[in-house]
N, C-alpha and C positions, 0 to 999 in steps of 0.2 A: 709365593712365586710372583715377580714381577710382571707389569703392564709395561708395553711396550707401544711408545706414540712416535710417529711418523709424519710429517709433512713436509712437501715438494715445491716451494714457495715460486709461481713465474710468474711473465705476463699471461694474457690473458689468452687460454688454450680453447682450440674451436671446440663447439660443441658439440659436432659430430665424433668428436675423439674423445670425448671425456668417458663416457660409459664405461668403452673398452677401456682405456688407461687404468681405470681403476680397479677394474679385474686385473688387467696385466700386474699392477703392483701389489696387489695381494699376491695371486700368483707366484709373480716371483722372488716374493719378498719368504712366503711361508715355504713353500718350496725349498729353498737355499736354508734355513733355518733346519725343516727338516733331514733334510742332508747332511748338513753338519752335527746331527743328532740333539737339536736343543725343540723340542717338540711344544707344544701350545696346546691351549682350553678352547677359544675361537678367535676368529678375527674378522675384520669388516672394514671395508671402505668402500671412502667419501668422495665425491667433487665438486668441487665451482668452478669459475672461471678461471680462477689462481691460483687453484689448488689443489694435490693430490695428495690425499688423505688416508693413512690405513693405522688402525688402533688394531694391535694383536693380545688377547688374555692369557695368562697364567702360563708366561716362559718358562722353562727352566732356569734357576740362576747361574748354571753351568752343563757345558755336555757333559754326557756320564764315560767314565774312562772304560776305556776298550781292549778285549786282549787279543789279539790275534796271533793264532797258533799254524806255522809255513812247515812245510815236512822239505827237506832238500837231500840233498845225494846221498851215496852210501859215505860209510865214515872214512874210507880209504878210498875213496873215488881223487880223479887226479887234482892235485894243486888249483887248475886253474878252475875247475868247475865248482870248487870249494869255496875259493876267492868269490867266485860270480855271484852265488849263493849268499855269501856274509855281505856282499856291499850291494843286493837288492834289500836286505832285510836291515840293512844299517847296524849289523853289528859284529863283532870281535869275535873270532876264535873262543875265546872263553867264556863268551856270553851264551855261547846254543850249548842244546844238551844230545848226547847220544843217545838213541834208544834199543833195543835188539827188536829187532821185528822178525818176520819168516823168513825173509828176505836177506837178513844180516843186521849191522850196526847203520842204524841210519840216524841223522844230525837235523835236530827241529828246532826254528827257531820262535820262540815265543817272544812275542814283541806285545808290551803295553804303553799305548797312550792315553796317558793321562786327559781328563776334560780338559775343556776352554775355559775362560769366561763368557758368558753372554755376551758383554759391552764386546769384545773383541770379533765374536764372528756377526752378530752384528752390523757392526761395519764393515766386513768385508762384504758379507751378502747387500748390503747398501750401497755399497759403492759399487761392485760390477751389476746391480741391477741399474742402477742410473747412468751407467756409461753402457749398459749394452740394451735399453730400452727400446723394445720394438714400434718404434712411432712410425705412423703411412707415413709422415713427412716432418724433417729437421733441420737444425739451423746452427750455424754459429754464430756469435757474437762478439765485438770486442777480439782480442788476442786470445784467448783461449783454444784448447783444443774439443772443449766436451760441443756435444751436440746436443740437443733437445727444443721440444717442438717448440718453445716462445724462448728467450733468454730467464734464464733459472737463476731467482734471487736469496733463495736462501734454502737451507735446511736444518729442520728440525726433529731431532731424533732422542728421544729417553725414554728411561726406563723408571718405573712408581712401583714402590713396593711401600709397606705401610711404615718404613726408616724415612720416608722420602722421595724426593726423587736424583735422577742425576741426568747429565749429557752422555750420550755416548759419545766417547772420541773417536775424531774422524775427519775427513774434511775431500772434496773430491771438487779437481780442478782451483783450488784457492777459495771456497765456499765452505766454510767451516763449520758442524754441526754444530747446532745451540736449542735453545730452550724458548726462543721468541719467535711469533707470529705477526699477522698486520690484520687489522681487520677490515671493511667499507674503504677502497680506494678513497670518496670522497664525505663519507658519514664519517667515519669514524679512523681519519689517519693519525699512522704512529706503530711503531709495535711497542708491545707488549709479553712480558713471559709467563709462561703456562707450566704447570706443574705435574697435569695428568689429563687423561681424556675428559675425564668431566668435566674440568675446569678450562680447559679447551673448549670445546662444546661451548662452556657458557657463559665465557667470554665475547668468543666470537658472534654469540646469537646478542650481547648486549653492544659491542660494536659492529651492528647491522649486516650483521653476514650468518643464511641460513645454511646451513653446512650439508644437511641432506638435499638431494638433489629432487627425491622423490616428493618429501615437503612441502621446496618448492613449487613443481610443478600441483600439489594439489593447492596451493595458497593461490596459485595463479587460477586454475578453472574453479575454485568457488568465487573470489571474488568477482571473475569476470562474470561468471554464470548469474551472482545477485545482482550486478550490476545491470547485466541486461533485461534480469528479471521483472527490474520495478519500472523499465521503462516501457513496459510489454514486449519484451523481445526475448530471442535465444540464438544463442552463441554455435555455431557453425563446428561440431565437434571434430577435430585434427589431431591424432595421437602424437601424430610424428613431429606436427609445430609446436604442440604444447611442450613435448619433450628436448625441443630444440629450443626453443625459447627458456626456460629451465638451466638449460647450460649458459645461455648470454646472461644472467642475472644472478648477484647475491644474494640483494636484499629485492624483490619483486613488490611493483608499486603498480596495481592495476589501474588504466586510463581508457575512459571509452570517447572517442570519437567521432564527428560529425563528415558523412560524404557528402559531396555538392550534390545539390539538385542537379546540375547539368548528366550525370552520369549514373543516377540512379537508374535508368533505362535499360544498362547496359545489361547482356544478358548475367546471372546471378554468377556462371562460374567465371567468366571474366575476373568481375570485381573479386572474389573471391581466391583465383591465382594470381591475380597481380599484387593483391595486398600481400598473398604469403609469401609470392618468390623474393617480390623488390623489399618488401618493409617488414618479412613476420609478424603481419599481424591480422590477428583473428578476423573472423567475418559473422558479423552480427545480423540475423536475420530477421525480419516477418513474417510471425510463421500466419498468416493473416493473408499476405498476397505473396509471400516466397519472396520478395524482392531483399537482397542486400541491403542497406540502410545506415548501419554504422559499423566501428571497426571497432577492434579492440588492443588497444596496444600498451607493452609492457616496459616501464622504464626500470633503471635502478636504482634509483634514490626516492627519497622524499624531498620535496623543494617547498619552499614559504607560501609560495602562490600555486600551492596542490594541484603543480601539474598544465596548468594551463600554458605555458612557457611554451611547456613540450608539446602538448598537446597540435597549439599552433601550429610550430612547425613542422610538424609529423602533416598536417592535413594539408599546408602549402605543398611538401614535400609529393604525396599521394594526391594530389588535385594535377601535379606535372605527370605523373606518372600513370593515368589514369585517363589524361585527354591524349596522349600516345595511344592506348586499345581503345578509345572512343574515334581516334583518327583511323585507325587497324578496323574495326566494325566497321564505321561507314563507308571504306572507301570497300572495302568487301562486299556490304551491301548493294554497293552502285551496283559493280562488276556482274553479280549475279542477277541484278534487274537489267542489266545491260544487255549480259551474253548467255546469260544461263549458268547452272553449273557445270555444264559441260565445257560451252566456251572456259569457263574459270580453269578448266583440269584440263587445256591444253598442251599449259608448258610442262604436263608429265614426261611428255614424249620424247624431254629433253633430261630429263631425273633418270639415271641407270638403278634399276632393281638390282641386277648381277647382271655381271659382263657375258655370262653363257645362257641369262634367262631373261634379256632384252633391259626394256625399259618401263617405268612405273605403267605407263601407256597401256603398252601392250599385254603388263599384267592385268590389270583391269577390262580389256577386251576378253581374257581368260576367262579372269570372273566372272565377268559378263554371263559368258557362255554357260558355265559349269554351273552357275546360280538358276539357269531358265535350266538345263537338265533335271536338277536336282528340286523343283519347283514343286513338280506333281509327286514328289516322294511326303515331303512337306506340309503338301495341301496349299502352297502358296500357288498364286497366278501367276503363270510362265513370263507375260509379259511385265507384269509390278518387280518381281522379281527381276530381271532382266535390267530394267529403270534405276532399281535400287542398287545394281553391281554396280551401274556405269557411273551414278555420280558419288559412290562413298566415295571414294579414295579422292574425291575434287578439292575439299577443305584444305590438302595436303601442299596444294597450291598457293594458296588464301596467305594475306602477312599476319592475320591473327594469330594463324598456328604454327608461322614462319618465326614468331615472336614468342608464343605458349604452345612447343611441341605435345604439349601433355595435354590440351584441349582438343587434339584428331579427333575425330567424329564426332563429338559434345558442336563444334561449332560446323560440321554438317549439318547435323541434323536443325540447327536454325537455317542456316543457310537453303537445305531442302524447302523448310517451312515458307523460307522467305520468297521462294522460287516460284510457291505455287503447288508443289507435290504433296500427295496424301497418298492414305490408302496403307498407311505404315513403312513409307517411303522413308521418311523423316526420320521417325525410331531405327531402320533397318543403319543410316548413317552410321549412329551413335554404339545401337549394340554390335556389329557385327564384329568389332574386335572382341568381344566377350565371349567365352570368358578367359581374362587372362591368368589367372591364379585360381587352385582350389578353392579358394573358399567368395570367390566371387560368383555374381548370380549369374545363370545360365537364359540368353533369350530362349519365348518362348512364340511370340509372334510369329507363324510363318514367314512372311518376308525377311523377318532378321535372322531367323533361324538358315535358308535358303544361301544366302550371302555371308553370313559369317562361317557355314560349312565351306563355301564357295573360296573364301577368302585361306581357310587353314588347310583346306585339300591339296588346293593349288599350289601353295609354299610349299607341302610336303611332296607331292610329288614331282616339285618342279625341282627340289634339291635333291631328289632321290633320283634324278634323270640327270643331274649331272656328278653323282657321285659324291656331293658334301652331304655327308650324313654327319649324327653325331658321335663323338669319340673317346672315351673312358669320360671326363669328368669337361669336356668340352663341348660346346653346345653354341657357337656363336650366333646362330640362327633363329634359337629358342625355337627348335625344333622338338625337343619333348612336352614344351608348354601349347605347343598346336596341336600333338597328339592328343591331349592328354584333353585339350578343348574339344576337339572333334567327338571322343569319347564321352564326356559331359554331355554334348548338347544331342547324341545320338539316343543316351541311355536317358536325359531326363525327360525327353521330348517322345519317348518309347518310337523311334523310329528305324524300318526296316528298309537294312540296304545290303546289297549284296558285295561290299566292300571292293573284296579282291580283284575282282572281276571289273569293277567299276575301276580302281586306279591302275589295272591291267591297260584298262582302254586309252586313261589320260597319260599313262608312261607314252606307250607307245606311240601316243599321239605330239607328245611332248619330245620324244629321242628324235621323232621326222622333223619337227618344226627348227630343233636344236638345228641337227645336220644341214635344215635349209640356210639357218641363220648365219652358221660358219661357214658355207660360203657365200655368203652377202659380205659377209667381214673378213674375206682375207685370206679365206681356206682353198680362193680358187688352183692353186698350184697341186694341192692334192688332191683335189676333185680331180683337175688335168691328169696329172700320175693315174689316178685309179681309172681312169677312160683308157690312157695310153695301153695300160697293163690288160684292162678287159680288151683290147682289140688285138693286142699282138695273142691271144691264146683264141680271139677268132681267126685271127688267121693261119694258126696253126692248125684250128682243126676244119677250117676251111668252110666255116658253118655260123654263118652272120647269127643263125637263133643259139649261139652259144653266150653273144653278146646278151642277149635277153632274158638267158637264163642265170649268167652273171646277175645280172641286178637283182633279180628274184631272188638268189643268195645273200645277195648285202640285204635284200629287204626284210628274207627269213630272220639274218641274224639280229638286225632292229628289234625285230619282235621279241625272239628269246632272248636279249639283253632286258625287253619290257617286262617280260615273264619274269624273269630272274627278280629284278629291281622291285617290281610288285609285291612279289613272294618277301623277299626280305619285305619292308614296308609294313605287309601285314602283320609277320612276325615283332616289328618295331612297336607297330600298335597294341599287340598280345604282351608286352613287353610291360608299356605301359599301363595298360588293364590291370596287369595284375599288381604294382602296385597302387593302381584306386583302390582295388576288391580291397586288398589286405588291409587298405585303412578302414575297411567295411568289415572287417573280421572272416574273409575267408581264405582260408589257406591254398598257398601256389598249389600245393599238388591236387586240389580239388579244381583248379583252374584249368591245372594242365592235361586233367583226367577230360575236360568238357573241351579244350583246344583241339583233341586229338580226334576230336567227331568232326561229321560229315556240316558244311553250314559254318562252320568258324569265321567267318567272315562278316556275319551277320553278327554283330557287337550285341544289338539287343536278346538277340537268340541266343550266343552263349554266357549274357549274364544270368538270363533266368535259369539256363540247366544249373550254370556253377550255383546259384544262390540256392535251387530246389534241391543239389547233390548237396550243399553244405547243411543244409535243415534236414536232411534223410540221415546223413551220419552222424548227426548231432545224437540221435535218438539212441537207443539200446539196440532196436530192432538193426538201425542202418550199421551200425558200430561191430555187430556178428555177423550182418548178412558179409559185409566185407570180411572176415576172418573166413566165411564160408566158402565165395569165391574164391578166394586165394586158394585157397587149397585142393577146391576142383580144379583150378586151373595149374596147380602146380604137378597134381597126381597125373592130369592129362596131359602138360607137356613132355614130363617124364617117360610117359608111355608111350607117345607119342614116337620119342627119340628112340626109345629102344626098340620098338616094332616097326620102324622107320613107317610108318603109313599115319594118316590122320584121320581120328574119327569123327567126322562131322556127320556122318548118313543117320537117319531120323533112327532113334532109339525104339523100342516097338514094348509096350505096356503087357503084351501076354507073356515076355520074360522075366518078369517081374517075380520074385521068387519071397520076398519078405514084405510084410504092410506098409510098413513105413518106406519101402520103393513105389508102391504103387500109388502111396498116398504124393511123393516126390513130384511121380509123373502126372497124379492131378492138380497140383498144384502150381505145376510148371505152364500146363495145359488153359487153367484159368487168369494168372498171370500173363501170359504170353497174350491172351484177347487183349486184355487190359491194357498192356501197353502197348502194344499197337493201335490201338484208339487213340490212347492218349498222346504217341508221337507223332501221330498224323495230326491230332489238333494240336499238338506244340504245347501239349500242357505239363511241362515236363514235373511238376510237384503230383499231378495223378499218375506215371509213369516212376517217378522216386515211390512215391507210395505201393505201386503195386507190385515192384521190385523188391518191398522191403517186407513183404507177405513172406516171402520165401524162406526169412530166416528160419523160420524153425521147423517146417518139412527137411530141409537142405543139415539143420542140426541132428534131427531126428534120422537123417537117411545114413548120416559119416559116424553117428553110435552105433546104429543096430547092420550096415551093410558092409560086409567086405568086399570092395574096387577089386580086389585080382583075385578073382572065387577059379575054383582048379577046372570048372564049367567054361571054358573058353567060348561058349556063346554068348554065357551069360555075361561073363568079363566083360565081351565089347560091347553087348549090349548095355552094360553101367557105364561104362566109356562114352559110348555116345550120349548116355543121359547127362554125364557131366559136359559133355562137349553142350550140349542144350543148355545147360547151368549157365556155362561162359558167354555163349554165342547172346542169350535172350539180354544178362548183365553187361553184354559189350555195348549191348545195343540203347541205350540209356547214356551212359559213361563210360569212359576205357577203366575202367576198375582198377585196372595194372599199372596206373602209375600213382592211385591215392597208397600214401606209407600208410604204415600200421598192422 
């Protein structure tokens, strides 16, 4: 079976596209092959800069021929629906066969298509995948119609089997398949024809072009890494630039570079975002004083004078670039020895947050507040706290981070530093956006803890006050990355809060401030309306305290709006809980068995139930006792329904008529101390455990006890012992909603 090679010959394609591209083109390269029934051994692709590359193994040399067998009308059915029949199946009166069925004579027609050739579908799957390529962004050139993401100079498409190889024919937009490639724009120009992937491959690695991309990028961080090695340094690890830098090069020629003295000073992430945004290039450290020091940049060629060329210009280039955030620090510097960070975070007051939730300003006044709240929960000082709301969000001002968005807080927290503030002021800066993603670190400093809740609370419940929540796969808020934060820094920090009840307060307090704000902006006309209306129904009932009672009604519904908006919110939060648990391996219905308790609001209290409920049913014992429950609880609903009355009244031990009942109701008896001990001290793994005693009394009681004995005392008396069963296992967990 023939090898099949592929390349996409253009200018030079950004690197952020390359990865995908090259999925895409396997994709739908094999894909369309599949369909057309010509199946494959494996395949794989490449990229560079110029190239998109996919080598497919062990084609078929032909699809395999197909019979398809159509049943169509009866044999005397009318003329026209006979005709309709033969010319969807493409064939003749005398080509179908009649069959007798139960039914009657009825007319099938079997139709065989023969295979393809390879070379032919081939090209056609080649050619509507390059004309119908899903690129973020395309282009055209010259007079042509095709589009693609740089201008597309060639293609090359064959097939190697051990006869040989050949081209396939083909050609799309006047680009005509062939057999030649180009290697090193400037090492190594000219094409060249290739015969097969190997010779591909090793061609191109001899005119200076490395063809895997991963390769690449590891040729790039060892050389860099020895490079800095032997000068006693180490390279500033970057996945994302290494793998970006990878796609801008062929042939990868590592060059380490000198920073000026003038700007070594600067703080380390400075130098270290400017070199990546402006120049992609690495940041070479000290790991001796942490200071920045040199750089590491990647050309693509080799040159006579190894570099130094480039070298040069690369550092004139980054010395311009460089005294720009040396100019950005200082003059930041002044400002905060000038006016403080406060003065600096100003002109917030003129930055809109959202149109219905003020101004950067006045969120930070929030903060403020909700950080000195939430202070003594923390263990942080109300007042440090408080300090640390008012000047995070000041940087936000600063032309540093006006120029490096991506340095918020990193250059607060110098700026704090610089100001004069301690006490974890400085840190509270930096961390209180954290954490942004899972797998980022969670502060743990009270103060930053204090403000960064201060900071995710208030976003959420300030957009759950005006109704932009999030929506199937919509989120422009990054409103489930704040829950999801808030939950992180609750459960690693083991800290107890009474949630609901707590953004109960700030809705409500949030709906009031809303309503004042629309009319500061413009709502006055229905403010006037709703006075007008409250007066004219006082004057109807001729009772000015009617006016007053009016308001107390708009003020009631403020609040049950806050209620409502809460309630969901929490449930938003429960939401999100459960997928952290579940990447923690415990399942929703164990989640949603510990939700349904009393205290849900309290994150850190219903993780330890869920996690002590998932260790108890993990076990044998916990895995029956629930088989056990169910089933008291299924026999006593039952009974329930049909004697309409419900047996909760205490079950009485001297009707105890078999051992294994009485041993039930000692069991129940000693159990029951147990975990009411242990849910009062909230230890719910002592409270799973002495829950999970019961299994085999509770096993032992449903073999040897018949539930509806013809004793009608006795009956309700086992009735209410199971109503005991229930009531004692509810009170742990809602049991009725773990499956199984």
């Amino acid at each position: 079976m023939p090898d099949l090679l592929i390349e996409l010959f253009s200018e030079e394609i950004p690197a952020r596209m390359q990865k995908r591209a090259g999925e895409d083109l396997q994709k739908l390269v094999t894909n369309g092959l599949v369909e057309a029934g010509l199946t494959y051994a494996s395949a794989a692709a490449f990229t560079t800069p110029r190239r998109l590359t996919l080598t497919v193994e062990g084609v078929l040399d032909q699809s395999p021929t197909t019979r398809e067998e159509r049943k169509g009308p009866k044999a005397d059915a009318p003329e026209k629906a006979i005709e309709g029949f033969l010319r969807g199946a493409g064939l003749t009166r005398d080509q179908v066969e009649e069959r007798e069925t139960p039914k009657g004579n009825v007319l099938f027609a079997v139709i065989e298509k023969p295979g393809r050739p390879a070379a032919e579908i081939i090209a056609e799957v080649l050619q509507a995948t390059i004309r119908n390529f899903p690129w973020p962004k395309s282009m055209r050139w010259g007079t042509g119609a095709l589009k693609w993401v740089r201008p597309l100079h060639s293609i090359l498409c064959i097939l190697t089997d051990d006869a040989g190889h050949s081209v396939v024919p083909g050609e799309v937009d006047g680009i005509t398949f062939g057999d030649t490639t180009e290697g090193h724009r400037f090492m190594a120009p000219g094409r060249f024809p290739v015969t097969s992937f190997d010779d591909y491959s090793a061609k191109l690695a001899r005119a200076h072009v490395v063809l895997d991309a991963s390769e690449r990028a590891n040729t790039i961080w060892n050389d860099a890494t020895n490079a800095a090695f032997a000068n006693g340094l180490e390279v500033v690890e970057d996945k994302g630039l290494l793998a970006e830098v990878a796609g801008l090069v062929e042939w990868p020629v590592v060059l380490m570079g000198k920073i000026g003295d003038d700007f070594l000073d600067l703080p380390p992430e400075v130098l270290q975002t400017s070199m990546k945004e402006h120049q992609k290039f690495f940041s070479v450290r000290n790991p001796k004083t942490g200071r920045i020091e040199r750089f590491i940049t990647v050309a693509n060629r080799e040159t006579a004078d190894n570099g130094v060329t480039i070298l040069a210009g690369n550092e004139k280039v980054l010395s311009a670039r460089l005294a720009d955030a040396k100019f950005f620090w200082e003059n930041d510097l002044r400002t905060v020895r000038d006016i403080g960070l406060e003065g600096m975070a100003k002109p917030l007051a003129d930055v809109t947050f959202h149109n219905k939730l003020g101004s950067q300003a006045e969120r930070v006044a929030r903060i403020e507040a909700l950080a000195r709240e939430l202070a003594p929960v923390v263990g942080a000082k109300p007042d440090l706290a408080a300090e640390a709301a008012r000047i995070a969000k000041a940087d936000l001002a600063s032309e540093m981070v006006y120029e490096f968005p991506e340095l918020q807080g990193i250059m607060g927290k110098y700026y704090a530093q610089a100001a004069g503030h301690d006490d974890g002021v400085p840190e509270a800066c930096d961390e209180h956006y954290s954490p942004l993603g899972p797998s980022d670190d969670v502060p743990t400093a009270p103060v930053s803890v204090a403000v960064a809740l201060a900071d995710k609370l208030d976003t959420l419940t300030g957009f759950w006050a005006i109704d932009e929540k999030p929506t199937g796969s919509k989120d422009p808020f990054a409103l489930r990355r704040a829950a999801l934060g808030v939950i992180r820094l609750m459960l690693e920090n083991e800290l107890r809060l009474a949630l609901g009840a707590w953004m109960f307060l700030r809705l409500a307090k949030t709906k009031i401030d809303i309503e004042h704000f629309e009319k500061l902006s413009g709502a006055e006309k229905t403010e006037a309306r709703i006075r007008e209306v409250d007066m004219e129904l006082a004057r109807e009932f001729r009772n000015r305290a009617f006016f007053k009672r009016s308001e107390e009604y708009r003020a009631g519904q403020t609040l049950q709006r806050a209620r409502d908006a809460a309630e969901n919110l929490l449930d938003f939060f429960h939401d999100r809980l459960k997928v952290h648990l579940r990447d923690q391996g415990i399942r929703h219905d164990i989640i949603d068995a510990c939700i349904a308790m009393p205290n849900n609001d309290d994150l850190n209290l219903l993780v330890k139930r869920a996690r002590a409920l998932s260790e108890t049913l993990a076990t044998d014992d916990g895995e029956n006792l629930i088989q056990g429950f169910k089933r008291a609880n299924n026999i006593l609903t039952q009974a329930e329904e049909a004697d309409g009355v419900e047996y909760s009244y205490g079950a009485d031990i001297k009707f105890a008529e078999e051992p294994q009942e009485t041993a039930l109701f000692e069991a129940l008896d000693a159990a029951e101390a147990k975990i009411a001990s242990a849910m009062e001290a909230q230890d719910f793994a002592a409270a799973m455990s002495a829950m999970a005693t019961l299994r085999s009394p509770i096993d032992a009681f449903f073999e040897a006890v018949q539930i509806n004995a013809d004793n009608q005392t006795v009956r309700r008396n086992r009735l209410n012992l199971l109503s005991r069963i229930r009531t004692l296992c509810l009170s742990v967990a809602d049991l009725t909603k773990v499956e199984g």
